[in-house]
Predicted model as a PDB file, atoms N, CA, C, CB and O in Angstrom, pLDDT in the B-factor column:
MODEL        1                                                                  
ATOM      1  N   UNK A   1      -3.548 -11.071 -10.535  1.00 90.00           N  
ATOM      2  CA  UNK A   1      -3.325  -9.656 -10.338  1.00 90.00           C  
ATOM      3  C   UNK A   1      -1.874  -9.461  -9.888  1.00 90.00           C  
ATOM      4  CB  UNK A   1      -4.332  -9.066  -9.300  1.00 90.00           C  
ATOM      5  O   UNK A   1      -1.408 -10.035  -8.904  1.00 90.00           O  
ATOM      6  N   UNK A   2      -1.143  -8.556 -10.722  1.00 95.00           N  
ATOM      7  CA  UNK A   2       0.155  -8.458  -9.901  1.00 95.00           C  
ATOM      8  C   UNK A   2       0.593  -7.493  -8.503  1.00 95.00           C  
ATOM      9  CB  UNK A   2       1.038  -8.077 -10.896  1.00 95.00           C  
ATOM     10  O   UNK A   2       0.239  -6.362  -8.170  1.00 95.00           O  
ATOM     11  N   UNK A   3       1.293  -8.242  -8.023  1.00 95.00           N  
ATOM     12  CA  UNK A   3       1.598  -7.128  -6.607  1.00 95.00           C  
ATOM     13  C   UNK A   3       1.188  -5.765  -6.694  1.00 95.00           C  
ATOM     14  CB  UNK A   3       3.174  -6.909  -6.263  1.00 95.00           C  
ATOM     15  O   UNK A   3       0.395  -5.222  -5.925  1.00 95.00           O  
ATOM     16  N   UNK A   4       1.756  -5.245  -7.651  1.00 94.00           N  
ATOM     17  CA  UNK A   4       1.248  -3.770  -7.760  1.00 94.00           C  
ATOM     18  C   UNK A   4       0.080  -3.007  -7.258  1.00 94.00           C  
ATOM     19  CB  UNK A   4       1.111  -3.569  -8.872  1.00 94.00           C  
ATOM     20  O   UNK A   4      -0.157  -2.145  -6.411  1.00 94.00           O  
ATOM     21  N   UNK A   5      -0.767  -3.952  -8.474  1.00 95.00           N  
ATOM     22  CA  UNK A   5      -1.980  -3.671  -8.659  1.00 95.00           C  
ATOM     23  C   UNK A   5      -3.023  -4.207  -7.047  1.00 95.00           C  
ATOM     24  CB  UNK A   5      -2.311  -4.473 -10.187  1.00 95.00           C  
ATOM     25  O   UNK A   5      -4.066  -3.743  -6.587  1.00 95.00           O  
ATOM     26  N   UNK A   6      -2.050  -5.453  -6.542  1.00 95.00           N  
ATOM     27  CA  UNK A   6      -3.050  -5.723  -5.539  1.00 95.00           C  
ATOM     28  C   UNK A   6      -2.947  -4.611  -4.200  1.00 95.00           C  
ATOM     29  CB  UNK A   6      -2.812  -7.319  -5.061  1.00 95.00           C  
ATOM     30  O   UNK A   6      -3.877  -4.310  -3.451  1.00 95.00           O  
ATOM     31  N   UNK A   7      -1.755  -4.188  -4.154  1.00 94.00           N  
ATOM     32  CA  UNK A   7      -1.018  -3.091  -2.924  1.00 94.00           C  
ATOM     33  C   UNK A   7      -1.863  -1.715  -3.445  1.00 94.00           C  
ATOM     34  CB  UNK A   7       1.178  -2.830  -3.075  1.00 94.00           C  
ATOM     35  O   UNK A   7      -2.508  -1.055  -2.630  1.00 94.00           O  
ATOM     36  N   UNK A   8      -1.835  -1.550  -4.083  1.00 92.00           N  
ATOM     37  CA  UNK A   8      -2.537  -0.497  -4.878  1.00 92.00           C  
ATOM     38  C   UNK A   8      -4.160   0.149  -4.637  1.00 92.00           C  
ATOM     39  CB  UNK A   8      -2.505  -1.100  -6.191  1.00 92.00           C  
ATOM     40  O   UNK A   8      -4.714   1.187  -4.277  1.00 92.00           O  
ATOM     41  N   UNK A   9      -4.527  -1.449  -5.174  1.00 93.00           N  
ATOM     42  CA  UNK A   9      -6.130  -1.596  -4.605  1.00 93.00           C  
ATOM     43  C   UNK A   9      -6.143  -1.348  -2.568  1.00 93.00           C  
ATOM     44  CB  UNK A   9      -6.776  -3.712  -5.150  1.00 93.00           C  
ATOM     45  O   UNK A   9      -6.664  -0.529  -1.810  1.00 93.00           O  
ATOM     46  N   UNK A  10      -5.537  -2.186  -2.449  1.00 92.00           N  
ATOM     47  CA  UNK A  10      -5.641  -2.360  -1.064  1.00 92.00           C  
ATOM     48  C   UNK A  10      -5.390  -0.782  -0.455  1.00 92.00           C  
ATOM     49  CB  UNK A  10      -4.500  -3.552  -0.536  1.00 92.00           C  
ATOM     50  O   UNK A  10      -6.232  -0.276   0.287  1.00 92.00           O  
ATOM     51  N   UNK A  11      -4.473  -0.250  -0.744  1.00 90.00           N  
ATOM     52  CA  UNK A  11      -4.171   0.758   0.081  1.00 90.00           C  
ATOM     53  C   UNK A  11      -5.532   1.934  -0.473  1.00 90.00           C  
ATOM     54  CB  UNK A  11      -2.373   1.251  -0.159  1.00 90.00           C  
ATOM     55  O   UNK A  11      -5.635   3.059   0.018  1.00 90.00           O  
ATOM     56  N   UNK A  12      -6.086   1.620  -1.106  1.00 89.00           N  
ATOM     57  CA  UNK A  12      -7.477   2.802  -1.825  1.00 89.00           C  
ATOM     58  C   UNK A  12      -8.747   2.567  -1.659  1.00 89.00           C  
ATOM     59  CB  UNK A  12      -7.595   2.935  -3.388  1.00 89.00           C  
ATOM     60  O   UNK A  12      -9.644   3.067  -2.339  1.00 89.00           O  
ATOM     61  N   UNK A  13      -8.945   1.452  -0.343  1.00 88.00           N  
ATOM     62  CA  UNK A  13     -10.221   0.757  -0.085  1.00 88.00           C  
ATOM     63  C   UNK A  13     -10.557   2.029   0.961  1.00 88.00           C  
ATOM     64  CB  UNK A  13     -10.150  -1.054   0.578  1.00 88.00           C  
ATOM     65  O   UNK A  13      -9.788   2.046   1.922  1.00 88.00           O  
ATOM     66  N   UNK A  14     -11.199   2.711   0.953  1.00 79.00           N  
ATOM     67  CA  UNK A  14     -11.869   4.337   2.036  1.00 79.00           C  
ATOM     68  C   UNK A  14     -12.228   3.138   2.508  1.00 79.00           C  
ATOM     69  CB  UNK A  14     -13.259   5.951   1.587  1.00 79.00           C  
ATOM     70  O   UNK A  14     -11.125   2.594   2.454  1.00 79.00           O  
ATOM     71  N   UNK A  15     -12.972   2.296   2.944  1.00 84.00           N  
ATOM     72  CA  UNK A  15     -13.867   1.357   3.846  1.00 84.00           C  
ATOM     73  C   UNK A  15     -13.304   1.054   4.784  1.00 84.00           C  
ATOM     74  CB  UNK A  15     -14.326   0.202   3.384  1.00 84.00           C  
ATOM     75  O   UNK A  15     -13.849   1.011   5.887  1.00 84.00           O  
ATOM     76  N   UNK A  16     -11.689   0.680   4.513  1.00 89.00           N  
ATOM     77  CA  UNK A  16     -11.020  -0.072   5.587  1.00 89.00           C  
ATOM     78  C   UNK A  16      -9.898   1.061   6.448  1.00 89.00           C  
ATOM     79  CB  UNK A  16     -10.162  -1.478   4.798  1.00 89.00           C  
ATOM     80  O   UNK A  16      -9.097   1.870   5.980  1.00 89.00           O  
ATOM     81  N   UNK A  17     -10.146   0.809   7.497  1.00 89.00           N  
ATOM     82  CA  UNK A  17      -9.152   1.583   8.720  1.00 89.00           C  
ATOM     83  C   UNK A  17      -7.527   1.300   7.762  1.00 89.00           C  
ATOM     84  CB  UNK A  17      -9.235   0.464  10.829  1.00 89.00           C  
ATOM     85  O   UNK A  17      -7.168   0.284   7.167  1.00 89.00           O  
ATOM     86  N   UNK A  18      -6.857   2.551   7.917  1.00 87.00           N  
ATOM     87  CA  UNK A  18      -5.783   2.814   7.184  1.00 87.00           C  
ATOM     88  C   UNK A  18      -4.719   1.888   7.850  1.00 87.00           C  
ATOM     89  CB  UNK A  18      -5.455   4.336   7.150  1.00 87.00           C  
ATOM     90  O   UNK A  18      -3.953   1.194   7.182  1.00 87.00           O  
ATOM     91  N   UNK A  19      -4.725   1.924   9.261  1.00 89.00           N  
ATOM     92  CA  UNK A  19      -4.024   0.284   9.951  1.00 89.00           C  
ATOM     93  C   UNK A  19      -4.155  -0.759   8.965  1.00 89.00           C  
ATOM     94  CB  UNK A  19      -4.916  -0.432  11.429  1.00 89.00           C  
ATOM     95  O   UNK A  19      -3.053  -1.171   8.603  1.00 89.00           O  
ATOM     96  N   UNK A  20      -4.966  -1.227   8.506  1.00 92.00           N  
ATOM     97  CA  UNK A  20      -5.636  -2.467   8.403  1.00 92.00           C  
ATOM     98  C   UNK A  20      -4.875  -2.609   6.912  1.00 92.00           C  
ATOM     99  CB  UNK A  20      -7.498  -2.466   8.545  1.00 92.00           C  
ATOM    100  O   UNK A  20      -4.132  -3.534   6.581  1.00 92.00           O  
ATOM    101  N   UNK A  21      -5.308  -1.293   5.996  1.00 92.00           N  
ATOM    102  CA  UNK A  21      -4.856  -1.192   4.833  1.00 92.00           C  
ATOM    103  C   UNK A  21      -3.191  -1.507   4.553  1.00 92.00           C  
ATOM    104  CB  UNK A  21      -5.269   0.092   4.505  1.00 92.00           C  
ATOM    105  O   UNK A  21      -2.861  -2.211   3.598  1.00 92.00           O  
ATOM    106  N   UNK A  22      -2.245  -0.952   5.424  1.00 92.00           N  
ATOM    107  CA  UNK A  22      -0.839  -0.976   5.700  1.00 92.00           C  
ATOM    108  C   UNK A  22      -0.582  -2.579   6.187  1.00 92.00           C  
ATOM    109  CB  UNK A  22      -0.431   0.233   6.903  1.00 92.00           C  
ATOM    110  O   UNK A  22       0.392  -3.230   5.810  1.00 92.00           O  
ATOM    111  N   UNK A  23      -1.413  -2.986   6.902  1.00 93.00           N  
ATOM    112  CA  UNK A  23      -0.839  -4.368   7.339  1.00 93.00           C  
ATOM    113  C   UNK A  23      -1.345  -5.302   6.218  1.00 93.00           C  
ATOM    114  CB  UNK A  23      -1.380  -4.895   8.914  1.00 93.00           C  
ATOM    115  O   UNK A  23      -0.739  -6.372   6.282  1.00 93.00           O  
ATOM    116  N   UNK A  24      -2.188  -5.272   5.279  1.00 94.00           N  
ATOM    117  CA  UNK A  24      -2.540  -5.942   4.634  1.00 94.00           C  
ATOM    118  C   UNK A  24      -1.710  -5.615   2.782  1.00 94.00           C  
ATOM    119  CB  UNK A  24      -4.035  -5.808   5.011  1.00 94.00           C  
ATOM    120  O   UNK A  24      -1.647  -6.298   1.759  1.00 94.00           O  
ATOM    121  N   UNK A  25      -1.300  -4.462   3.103  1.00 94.00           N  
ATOM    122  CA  UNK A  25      -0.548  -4.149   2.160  1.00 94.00           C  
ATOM    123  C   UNK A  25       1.012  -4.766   2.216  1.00 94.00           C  
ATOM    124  CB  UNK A  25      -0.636  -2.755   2.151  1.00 94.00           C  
ATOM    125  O   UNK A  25       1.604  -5.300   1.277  1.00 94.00           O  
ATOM    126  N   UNK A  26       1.477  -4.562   3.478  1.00 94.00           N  
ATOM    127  CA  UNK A  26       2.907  -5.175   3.650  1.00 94.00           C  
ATOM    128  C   UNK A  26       2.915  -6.722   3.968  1.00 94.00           C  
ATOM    129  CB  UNK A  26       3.671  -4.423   4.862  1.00 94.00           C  
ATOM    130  O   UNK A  26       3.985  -7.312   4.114  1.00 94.00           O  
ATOM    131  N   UNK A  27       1.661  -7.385   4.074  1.00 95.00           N  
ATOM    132  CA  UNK A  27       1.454  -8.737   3.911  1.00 95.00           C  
ATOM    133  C   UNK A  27       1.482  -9.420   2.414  1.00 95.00           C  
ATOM    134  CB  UNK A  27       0.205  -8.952   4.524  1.00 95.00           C  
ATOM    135  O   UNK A  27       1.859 -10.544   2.083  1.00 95.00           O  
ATOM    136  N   UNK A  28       0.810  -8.061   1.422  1.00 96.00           N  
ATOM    137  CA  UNK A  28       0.777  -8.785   0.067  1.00 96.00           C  
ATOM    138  C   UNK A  28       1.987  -8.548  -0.477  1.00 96.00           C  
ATOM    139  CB  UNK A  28      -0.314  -8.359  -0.916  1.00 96.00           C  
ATOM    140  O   UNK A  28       2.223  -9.043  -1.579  1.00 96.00           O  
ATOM    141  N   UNK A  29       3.147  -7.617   0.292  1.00 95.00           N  
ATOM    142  CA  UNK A  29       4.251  -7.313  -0.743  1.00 95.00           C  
ATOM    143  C   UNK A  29       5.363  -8.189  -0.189  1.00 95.00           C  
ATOM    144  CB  UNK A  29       4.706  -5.640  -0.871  1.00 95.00           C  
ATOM    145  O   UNK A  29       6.419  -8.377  -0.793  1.00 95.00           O  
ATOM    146  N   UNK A  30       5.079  -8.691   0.944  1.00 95.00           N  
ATOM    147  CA  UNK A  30       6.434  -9.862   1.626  1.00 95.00           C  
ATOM    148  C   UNK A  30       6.026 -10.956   0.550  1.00 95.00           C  
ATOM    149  CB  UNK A  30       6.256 -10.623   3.738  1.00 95.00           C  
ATOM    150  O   UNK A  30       7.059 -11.546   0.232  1.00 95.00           O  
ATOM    151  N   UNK A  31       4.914 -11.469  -0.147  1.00 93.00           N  
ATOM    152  CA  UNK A  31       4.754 -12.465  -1.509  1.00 93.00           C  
ATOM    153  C   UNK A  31       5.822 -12.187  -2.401  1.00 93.00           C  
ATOM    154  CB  UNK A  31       3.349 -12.251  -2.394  1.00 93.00           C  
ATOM    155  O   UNK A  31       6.435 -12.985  -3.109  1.00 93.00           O  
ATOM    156  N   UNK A  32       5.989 -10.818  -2.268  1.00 94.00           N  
ATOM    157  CA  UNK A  32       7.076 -10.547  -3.756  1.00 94.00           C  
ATOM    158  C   UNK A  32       6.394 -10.141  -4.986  1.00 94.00           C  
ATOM    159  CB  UNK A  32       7.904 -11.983  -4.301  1.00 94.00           C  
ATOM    160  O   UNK A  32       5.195  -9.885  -5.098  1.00 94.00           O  
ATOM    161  N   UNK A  33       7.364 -10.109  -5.965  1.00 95.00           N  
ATOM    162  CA  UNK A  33       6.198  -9.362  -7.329  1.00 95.00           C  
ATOM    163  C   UNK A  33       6.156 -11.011  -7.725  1.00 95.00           C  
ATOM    164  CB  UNK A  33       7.041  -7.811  -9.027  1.00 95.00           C  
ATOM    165  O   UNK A  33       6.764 -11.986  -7.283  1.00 95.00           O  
ATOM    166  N   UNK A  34       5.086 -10.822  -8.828  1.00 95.00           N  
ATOM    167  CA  UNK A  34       4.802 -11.766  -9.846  1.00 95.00           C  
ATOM    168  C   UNK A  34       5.541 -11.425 -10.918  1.00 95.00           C  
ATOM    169  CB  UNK A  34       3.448 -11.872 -10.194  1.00 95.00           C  
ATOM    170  O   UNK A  34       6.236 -10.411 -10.856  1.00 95.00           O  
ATOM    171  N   UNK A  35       5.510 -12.322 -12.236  1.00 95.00           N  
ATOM    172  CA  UNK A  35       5.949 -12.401 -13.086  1.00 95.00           C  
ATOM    173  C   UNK A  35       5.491 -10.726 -14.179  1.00 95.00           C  
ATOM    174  CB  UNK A  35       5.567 -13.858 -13.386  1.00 95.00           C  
ATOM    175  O   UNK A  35       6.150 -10.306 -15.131  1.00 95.00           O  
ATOM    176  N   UNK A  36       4.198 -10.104 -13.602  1.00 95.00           N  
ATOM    177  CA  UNK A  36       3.594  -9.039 -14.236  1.00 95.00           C  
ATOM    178  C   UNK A  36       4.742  -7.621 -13.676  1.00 95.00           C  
ATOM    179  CB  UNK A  36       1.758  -8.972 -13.687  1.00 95.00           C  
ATOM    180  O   UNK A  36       4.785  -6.492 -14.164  1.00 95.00           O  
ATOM    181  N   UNK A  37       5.453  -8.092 -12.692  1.00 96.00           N  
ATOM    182  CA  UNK A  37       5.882  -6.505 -11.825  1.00 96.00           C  
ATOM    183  C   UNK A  37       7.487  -6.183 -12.009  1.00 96.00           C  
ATOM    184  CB  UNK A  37       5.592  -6.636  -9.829  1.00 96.00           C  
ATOM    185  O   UNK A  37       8.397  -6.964 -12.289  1.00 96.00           O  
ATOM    186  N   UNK A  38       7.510  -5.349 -11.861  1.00 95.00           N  
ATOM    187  CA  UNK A  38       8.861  -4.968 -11.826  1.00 95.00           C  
ATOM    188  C   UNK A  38       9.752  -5.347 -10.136  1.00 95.00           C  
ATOM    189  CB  UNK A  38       8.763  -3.235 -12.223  1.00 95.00           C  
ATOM    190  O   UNK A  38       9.587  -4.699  -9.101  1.00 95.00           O  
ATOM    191  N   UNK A  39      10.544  -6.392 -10.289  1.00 95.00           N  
ATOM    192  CA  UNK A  39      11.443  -6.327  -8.573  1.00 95.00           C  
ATOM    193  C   UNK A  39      11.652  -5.575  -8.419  1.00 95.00           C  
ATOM    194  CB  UNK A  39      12.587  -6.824  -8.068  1.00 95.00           C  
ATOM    195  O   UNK A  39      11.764  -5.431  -7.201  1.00 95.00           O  
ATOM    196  N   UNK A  40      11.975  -4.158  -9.277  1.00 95.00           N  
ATOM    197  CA  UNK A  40      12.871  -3.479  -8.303  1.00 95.00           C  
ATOM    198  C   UNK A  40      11.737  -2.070  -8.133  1.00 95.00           C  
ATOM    199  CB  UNK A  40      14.723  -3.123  -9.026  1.00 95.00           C  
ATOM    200  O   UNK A  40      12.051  -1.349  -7.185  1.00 95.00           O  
ATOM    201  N   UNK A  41      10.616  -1.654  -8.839  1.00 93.00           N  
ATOM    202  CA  UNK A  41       9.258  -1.654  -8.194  1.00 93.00           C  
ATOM    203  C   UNK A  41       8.739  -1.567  -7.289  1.00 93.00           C  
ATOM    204  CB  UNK A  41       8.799  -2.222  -8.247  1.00 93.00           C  
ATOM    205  O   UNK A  41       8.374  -0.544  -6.708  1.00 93.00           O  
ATOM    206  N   UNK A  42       8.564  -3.075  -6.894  1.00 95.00           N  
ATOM    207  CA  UNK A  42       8.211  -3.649  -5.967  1.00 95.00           C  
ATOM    208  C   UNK A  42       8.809  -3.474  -4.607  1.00 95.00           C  
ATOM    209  CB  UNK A  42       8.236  -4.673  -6.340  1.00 95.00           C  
ATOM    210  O   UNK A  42       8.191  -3.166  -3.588  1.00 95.00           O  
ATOM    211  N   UNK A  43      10.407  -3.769  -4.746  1.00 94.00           N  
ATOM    212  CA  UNK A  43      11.175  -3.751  -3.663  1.00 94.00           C  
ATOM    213  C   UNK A  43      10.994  -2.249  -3.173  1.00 94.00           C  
ATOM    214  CB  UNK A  43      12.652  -4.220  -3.986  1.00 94.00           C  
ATOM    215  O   UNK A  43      10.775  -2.203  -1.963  1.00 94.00           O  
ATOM    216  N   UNK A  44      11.039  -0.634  -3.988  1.00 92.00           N  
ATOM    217  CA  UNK A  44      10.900   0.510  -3.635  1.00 92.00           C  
ATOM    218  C   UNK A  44       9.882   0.630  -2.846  1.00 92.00           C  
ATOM    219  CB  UNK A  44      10.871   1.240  -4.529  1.00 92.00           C  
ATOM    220  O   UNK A  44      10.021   1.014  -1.685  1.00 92.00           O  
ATOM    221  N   UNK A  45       8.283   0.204  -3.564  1.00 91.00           N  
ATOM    222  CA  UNK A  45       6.974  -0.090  -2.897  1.00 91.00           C  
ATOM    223  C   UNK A  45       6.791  -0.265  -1.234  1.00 91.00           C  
ATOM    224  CB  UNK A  45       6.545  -1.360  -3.519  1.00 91.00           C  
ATOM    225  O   UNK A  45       6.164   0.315  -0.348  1.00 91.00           O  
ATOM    226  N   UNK A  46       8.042  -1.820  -1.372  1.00 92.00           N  
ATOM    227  CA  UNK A  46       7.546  -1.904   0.031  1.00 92.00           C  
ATOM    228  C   UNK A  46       8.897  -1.321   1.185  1.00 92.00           C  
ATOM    229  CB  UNK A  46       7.066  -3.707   0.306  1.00 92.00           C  
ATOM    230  O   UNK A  46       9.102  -1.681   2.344  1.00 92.00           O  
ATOM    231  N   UNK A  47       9.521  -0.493   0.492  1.00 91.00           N  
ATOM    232  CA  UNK A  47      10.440   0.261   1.167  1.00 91.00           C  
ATOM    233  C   UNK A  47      10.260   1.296   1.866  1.00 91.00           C  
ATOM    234  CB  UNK A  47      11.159   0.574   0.539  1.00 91.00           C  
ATOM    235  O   UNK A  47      10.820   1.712   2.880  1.00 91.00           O  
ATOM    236  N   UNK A  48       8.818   1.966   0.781  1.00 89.00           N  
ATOM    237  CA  UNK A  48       7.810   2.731   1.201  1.00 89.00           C  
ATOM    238  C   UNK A  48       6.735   2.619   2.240  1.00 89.00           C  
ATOM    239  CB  UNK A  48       7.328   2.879   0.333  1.00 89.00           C  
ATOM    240  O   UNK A  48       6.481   3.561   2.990  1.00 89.00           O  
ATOM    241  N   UNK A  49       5.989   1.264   2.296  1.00 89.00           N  
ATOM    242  CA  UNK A  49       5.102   0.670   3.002  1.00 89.00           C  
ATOM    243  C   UNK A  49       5.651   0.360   4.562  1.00 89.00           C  
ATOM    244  CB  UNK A  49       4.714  -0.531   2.210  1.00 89.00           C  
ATOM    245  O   UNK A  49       5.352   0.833   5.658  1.00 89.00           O  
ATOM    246  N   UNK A  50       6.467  -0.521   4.181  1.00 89.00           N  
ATOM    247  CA  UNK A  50       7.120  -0.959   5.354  1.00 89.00           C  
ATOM    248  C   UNK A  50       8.287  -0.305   5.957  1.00 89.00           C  
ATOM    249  CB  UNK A  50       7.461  -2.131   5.148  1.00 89.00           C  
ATOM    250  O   UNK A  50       8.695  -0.509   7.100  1.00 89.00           O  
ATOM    251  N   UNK A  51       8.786   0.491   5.099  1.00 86.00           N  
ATOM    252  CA  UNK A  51      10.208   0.867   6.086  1.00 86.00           C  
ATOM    253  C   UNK A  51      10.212   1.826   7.360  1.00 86.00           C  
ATOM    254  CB  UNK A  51      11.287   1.616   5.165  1.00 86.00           C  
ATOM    255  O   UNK A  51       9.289   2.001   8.155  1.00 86.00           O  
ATOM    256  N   UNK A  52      10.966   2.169   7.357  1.00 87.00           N  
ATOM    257  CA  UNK A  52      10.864   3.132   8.645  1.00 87.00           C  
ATOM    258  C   UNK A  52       9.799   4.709   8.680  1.00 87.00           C  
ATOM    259  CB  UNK A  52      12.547   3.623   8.854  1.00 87.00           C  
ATOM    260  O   UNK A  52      10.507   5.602   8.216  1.00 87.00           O  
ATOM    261  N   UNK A  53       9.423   4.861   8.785  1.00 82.00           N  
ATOM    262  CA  UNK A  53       8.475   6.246   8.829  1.00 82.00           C  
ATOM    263  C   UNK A  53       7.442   6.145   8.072  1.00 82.00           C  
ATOM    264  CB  UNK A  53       9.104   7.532   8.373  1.00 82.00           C  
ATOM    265  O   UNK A  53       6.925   7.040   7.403  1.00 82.00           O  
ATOM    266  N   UNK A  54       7.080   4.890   8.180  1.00 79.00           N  
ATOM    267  CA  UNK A  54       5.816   4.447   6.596  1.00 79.00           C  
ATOM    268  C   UNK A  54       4.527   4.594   7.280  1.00 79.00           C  
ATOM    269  CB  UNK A  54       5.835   2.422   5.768  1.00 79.00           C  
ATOM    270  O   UNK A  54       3.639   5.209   6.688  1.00 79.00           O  
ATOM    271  N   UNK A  55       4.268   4.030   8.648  1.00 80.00           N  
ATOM    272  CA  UNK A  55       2.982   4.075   9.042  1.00 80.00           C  
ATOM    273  C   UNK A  55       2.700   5.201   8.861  1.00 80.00           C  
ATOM    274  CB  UNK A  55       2.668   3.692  10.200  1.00 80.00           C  
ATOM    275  O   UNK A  55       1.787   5.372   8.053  1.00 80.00           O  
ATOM    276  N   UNK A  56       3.322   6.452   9.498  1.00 86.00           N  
ATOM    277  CA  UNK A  56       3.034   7.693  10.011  1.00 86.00           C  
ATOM    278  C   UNK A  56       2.879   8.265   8.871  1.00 86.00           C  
ATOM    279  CB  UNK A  56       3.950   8.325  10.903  1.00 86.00           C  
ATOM    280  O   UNK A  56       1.917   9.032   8.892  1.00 86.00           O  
ATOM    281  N   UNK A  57       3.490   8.214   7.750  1.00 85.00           N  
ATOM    282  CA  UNK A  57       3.473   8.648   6.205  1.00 85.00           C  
ATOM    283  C   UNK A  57       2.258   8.207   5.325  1.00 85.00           C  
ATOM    284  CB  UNK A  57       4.740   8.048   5.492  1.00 85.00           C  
ATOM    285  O   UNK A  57       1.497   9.003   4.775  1.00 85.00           O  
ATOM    286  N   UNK A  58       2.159   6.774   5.252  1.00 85.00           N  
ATOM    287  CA  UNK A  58       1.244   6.629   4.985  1.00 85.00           C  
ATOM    288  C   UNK A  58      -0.058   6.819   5.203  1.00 85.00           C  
ATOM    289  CB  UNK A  58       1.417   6.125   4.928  1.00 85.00           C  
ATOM    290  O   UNK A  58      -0.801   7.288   4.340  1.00 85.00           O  
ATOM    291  N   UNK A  59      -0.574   6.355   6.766  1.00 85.00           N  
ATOM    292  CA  UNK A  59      -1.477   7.112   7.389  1.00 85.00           C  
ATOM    293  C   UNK A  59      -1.917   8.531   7.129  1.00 85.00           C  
ATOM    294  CB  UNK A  59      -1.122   7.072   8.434  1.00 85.00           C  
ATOM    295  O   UNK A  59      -3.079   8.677   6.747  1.00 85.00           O  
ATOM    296  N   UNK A  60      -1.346   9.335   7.243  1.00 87.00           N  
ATOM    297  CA  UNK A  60      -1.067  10.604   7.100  1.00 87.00           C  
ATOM    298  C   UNK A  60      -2.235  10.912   5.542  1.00 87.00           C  
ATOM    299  CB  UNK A  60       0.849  10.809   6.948  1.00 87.00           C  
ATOM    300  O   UNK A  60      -3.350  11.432   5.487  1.00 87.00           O  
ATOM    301  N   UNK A  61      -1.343  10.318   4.450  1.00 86.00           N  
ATOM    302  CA  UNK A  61      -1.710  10.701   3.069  1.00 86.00           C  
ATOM    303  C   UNK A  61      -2.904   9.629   2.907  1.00 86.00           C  
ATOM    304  CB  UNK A  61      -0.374  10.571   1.877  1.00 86.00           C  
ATOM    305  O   UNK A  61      -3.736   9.949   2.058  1.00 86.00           O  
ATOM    306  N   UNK A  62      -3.149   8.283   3.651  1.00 86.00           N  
ATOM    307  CA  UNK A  62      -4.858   7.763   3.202  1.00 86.00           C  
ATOM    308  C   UNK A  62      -5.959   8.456   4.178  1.00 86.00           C  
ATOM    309  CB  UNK A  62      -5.120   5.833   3.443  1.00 86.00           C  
ATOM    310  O   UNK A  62      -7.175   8.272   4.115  1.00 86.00           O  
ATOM    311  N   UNK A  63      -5.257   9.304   5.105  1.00 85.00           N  
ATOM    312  CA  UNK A  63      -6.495  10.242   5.624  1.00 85.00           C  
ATOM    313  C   UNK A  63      -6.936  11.051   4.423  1.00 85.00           C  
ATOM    314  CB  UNK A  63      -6.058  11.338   6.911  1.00 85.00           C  
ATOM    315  O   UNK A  63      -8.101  11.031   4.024  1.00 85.00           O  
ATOM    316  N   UNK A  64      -5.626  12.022   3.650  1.00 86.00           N  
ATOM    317  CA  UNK A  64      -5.800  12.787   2.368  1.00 86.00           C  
ATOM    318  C   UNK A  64      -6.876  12.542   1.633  1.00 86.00           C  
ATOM    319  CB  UNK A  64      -4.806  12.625   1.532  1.00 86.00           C  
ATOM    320  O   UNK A  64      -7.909  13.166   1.393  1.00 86.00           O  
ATOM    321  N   UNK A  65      -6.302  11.190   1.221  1.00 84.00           N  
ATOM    322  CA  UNK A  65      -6.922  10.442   0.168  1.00 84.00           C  
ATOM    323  C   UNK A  65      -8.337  10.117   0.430  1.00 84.00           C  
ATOM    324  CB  UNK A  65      -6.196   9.229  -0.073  1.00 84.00           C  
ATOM    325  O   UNK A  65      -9.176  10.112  -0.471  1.00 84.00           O  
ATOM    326  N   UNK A  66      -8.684   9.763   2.032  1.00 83.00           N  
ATOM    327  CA  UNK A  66     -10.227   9.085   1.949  1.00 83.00           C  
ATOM    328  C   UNK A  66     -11.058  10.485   2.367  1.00 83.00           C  
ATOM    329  CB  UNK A  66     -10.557   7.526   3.264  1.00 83.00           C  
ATOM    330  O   UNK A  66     -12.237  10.449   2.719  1.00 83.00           O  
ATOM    331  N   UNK A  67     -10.194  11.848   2.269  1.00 84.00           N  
ATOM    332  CA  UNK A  67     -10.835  13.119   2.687  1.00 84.00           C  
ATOM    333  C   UNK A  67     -11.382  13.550   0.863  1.00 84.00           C  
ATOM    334  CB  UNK A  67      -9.447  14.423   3.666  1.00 84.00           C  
ATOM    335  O   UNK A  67     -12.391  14.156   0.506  1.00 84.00           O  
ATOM    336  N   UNK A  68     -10.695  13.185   0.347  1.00 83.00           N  
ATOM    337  CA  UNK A  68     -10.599  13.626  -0.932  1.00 83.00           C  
ATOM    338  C   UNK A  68     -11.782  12.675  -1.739  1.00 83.00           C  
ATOM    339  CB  UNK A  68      -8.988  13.464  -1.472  1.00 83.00           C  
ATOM    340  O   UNK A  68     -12.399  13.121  -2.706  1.00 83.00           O  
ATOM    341  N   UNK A  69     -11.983  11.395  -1.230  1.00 75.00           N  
ATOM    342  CA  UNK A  69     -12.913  10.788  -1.972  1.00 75.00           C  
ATOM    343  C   UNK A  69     -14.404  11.138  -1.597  1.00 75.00           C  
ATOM    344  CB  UNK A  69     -12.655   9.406  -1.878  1.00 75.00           C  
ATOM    345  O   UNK A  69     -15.410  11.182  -2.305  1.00 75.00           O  
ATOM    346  N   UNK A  70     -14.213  11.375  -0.238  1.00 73.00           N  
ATOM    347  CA  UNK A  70     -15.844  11.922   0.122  1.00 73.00           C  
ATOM    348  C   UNK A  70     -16.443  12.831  -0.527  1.00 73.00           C  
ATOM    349  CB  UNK A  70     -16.049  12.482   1.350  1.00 73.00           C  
ATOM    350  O   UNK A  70     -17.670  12.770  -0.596  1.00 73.00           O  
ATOM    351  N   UNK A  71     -15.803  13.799  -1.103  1.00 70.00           N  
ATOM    352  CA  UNK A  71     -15.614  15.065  -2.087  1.00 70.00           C  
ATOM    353  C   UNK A  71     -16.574  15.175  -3.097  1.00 70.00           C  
ATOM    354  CB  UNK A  71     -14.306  15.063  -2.821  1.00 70.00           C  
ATOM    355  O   UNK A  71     -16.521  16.106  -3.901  1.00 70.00           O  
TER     356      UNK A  71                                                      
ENDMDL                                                                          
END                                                                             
């Protein structure tokens, strides 16, 4: 599975505490892309994930998101 797709999945699991999702997301993107991903992709991805104002951002929009799936 390439990075993408695994950061992807991960961050869209409603099951898992949105903490959990972010740390496990910026764990699969310090791997780097695979041969399937785009580096520079990837590198935006976790610029997003991890950089500065990401928890609070992110958090923010997988509340959205797991409000939106209950739906």
């Amino acid at each position: 599975m390439s990075t993408a797709a695994a950061v992807i999945d991960l961050l869209t699991s409603p099951g898992t505490p949105a903490p959990t999702r972010l740390r496990l997301a910026a764990e699969r993107l310090a791997d780097g892309p695979t041969q399937q991903d785009s580096p520079v992709f990837i590198e935006r991805l976790a610029a997003i994930v991890c950089g500065p104002g990401g928890d609070e951002r992110l958090t923010a929009a997988l509340h959205v998101f797991d409000t939106a799936a209950l739906v």
